[in-house]
C-alpha positions in Angstrom: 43.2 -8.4 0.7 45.0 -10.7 -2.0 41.7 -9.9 -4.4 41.9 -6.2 -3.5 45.8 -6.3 -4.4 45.3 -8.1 -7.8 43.1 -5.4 -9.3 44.4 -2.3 -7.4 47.3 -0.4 -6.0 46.2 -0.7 -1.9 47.6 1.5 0.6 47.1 -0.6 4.3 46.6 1.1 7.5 47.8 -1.1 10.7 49.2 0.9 13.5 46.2 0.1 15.3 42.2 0.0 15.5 41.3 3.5 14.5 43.0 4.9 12.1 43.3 9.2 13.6 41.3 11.9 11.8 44.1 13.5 10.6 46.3 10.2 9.0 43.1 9.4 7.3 42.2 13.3 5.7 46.1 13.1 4.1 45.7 9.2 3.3 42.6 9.7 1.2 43.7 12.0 -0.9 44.1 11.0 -4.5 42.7 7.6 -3.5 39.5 6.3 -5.7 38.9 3.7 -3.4 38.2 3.3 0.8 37.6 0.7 2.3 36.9 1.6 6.0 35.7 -0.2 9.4 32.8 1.0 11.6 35.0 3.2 14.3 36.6 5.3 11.3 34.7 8.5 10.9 34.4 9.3 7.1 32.5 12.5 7.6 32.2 15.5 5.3 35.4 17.0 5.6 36.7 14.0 4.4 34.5 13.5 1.6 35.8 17.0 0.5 39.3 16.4 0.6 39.2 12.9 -1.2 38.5 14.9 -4.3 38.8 11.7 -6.7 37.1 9.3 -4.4 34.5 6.6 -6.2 33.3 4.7 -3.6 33.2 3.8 0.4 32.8 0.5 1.5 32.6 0.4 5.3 33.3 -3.7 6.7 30.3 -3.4 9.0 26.3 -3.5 8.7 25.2 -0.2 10.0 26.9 2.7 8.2 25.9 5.9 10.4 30.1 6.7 10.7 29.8 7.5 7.2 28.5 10.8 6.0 26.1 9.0 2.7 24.4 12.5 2.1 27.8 13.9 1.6 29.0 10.7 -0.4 26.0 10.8 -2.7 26.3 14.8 -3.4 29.6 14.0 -5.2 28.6 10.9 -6.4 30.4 8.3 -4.1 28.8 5.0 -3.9 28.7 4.0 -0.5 28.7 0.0 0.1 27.7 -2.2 3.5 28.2 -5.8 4.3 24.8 -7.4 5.4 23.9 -11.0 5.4 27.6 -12.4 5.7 27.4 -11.1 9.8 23.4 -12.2 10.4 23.7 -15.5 12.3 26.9 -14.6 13.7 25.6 -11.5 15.9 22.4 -13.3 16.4 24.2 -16.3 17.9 26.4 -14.2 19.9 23.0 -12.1 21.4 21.8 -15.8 22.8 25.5 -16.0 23.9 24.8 -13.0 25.9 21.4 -13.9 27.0 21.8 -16.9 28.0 25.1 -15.9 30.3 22.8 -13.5 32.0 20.0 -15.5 32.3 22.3 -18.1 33.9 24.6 -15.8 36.0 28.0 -17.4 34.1 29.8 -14.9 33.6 28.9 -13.7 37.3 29.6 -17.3 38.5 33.4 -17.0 36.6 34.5 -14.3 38.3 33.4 -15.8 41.7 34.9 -18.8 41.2 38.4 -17.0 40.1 38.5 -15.0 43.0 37.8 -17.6 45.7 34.6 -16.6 46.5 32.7 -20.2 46.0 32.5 -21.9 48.3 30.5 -25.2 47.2 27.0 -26.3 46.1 23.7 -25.2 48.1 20.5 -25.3 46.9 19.8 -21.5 46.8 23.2 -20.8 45.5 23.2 -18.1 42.1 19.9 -18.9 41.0 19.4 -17.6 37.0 16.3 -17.7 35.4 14.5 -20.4 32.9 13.6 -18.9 29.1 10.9 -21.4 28.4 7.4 -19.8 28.5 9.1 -16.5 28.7 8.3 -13.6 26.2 11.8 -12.4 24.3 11.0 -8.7 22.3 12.8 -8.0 19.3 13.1 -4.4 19.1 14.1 -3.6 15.5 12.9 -6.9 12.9 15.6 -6.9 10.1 18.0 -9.5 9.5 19.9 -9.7 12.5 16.2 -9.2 14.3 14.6 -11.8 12.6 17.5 -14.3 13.2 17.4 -13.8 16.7 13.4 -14.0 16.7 13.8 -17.9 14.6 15.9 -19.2 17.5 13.3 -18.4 20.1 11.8 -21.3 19.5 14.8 -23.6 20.3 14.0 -22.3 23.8 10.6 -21.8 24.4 10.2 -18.6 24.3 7.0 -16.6 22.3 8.5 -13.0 20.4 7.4 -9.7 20.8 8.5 -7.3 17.8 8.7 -3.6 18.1 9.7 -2.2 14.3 8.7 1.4 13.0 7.5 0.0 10.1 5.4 -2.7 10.2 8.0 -5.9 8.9 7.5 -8.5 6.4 7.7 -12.1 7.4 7.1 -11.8 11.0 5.7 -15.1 11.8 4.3 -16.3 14.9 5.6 -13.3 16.4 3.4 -10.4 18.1 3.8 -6.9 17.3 3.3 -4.7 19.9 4.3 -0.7 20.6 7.4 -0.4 22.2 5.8 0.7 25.4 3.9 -2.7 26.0 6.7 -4.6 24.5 9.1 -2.8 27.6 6.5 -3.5 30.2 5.8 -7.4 28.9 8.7 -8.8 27.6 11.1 -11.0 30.1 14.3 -10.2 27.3 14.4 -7.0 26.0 17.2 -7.7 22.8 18.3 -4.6 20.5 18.8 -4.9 16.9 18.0 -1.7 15.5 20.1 0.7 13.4 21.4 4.3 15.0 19.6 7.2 13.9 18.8 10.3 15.3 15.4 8.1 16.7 16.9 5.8 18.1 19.8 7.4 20.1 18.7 6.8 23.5 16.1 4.6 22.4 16.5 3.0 25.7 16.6 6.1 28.8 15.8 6.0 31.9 11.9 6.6 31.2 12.3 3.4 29.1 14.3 1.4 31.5 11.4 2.1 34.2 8.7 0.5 32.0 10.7 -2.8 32.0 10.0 -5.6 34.2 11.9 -5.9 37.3 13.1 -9.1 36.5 13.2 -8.3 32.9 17.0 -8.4 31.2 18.1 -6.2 28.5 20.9 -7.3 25.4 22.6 -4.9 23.1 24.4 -6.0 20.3 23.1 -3.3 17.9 25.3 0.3 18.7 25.8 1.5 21.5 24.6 4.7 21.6 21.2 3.2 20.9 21.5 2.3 25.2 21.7 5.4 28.0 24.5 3.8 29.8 24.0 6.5 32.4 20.4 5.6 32.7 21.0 1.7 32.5 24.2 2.2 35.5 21.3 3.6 37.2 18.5 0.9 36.7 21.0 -2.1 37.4 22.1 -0.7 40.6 18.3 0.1 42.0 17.5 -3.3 40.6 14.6 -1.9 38.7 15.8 -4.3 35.7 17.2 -7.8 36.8 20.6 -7.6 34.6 21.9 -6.6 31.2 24.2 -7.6 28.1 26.2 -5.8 26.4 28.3 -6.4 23.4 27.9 -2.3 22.0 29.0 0.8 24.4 28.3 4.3 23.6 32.0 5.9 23.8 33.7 2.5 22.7 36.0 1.2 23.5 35.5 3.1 26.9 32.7 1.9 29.3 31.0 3.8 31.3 33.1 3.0 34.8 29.6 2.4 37.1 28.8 -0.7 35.1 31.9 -1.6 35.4 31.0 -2.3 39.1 28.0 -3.9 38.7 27.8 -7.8 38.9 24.1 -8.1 37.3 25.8 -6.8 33.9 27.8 -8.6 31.1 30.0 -7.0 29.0 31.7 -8.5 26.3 33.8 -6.3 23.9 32.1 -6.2 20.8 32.2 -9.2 19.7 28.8 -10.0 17.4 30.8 -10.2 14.1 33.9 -11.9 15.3 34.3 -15.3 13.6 37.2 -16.1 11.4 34.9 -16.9 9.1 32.5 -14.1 9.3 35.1 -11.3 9.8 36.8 -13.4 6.0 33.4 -13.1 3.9 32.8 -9.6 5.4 36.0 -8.2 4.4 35.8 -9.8 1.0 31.7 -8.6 0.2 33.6 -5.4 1.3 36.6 -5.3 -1.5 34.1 -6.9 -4.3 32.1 -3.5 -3.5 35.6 -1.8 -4.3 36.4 -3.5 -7.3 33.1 -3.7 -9.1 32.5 0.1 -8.7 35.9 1.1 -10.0 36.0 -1.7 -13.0 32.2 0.6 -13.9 30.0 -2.7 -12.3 27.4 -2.0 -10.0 28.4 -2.2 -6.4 26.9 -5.5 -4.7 25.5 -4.1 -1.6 24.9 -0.4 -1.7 23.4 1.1 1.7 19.5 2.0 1.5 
């Protein structure tokens, strides 16, 4: 913020996380300049009443809060932050799949309620990774990262991408039908579009595995959570992850419930120093597009 400050006059919101539709329609105008997170909704009516506004940079990889159609009609530059959160989230997804895999979270809340009651040799049995299949479904670079560390635990990958990716390694592409019905980790790294909303339904769910676990750390909406409530409690999957809910920072109360789910609260960015070098890519967006510089990370 101390860079942003040097070269601009900078307005703060903090009264909380989401900053309400109509503070942000009055605090835009006259501003050249936003610099917004992924849970603020910069949609069209916004873009309309920010009448001198040069450019958005949103402090987040995906950008589908953000009406870009609207942005680029009036010639607003709209700016990401990949790379600087790639390991980060993709460390956090083998966070999350190896506390399912392992029952820890599961085995934490047992143990703080008073339910343990010592060792036996059937007690919370997980499930070992090595010689297992992992599918990526979505390869860019949080995908990819999460596909290199496979290897630390023996796993093969799976990759389902709608375009054919680059660099794919040893991996194995397969349709997202056989990667459902053959893969042992089902993980979640793809962007939310109008495809991929309910990517993962109930007619998707069914396809899995029954011991098969399935990890979101991409959006939430990507994930039925009415459908997946339903498959975790008939045990047609054997658990899920998540880190990404549909109506955040609400969670759908059935899953709640459920003790063959973890949820962690949305965590995949969330390192000091991840969270630093994405809020700086996102005000050395700001400055280079209002001192006439190209921005450093437009979106696609």
């Amino acid at each position: 913020m101390l860079r942003l400050e040097e070269s601009c006059d900078v307005e703060v919101y903090q009264d909380g996380p989401e900053m309400p539709a109509d503070q942000l329609l009055q605090r835009v105008r006259g501003k050249r300049g936003l610099v917004s997170m992924f849970n603020n909704q910069v949609d069209r009516r916004v873009i309309e009443v920010a009448a001198d506004l040069a450019v958005i940079a949103t402090v987040a990889v995906g950008y589908n809060n953000i009406d870009v159609a609207a942005a680029r009609e009036r010639g607003i530059v709209v700016t990401n932050t990949p790379d600087v959160l790639t390991e980060a989230t993709a460390d956090l997804a083998w966070t999350l799949i190896l506390d399912m895999t392992r029952r820890v979270t599961e085995g934490d809340r047992l143990v703080r309620r008073g339910g343990w009651k010592g060792w036996t040799f059937d007690f919370m049995l997980g499930a070992d990774l090595r010689g297992k299949q992992l599918g990526v479904v979505g390869f860019g670079r949080i995908g990819r990262a999460v596909a290199r560390r496979a290897a630390a635990f023996g796993m093969r990958v799976a990759v389902y991408a709608p375009r054919p990716p680059r660099e794919i390694g040893t991996a194995e592409p397969m349709p997202l039908d056989r990667l459902l019905a053959t893969s042992d980790v089902v993980t979640l790294h793809c962007p939310l579009t109008p495809d991929t909303r309910h990517l993962i339904d109930q007619k998707a769910l069914a396809r899995m595995k029954r011991t098969a676990y399935l990890v979101n750390t991409s959006r939430g909406p990507v994930v039925d959570e009415a459908a997946l409530a339903w498959a975790l409690g008939s045990r047609l999957i054997a658990g899920a992850a998540l880190d990404v809910y549909e109506s955040e920072p609400a969670v759908r109360h059935e899953l709640l419930t459920l003790e063959n789910v973890v949820l962690s609260p949305h965590l995949g960015s969330s390192t000091i120093e991840t969270r630093t070098a994405m809020a700086d890519l996102a005000v050395r967006n700001v400055i280079a597009v209002l001192s006439g510089q190209p921005a450093l990370t437009p979106v696609p």
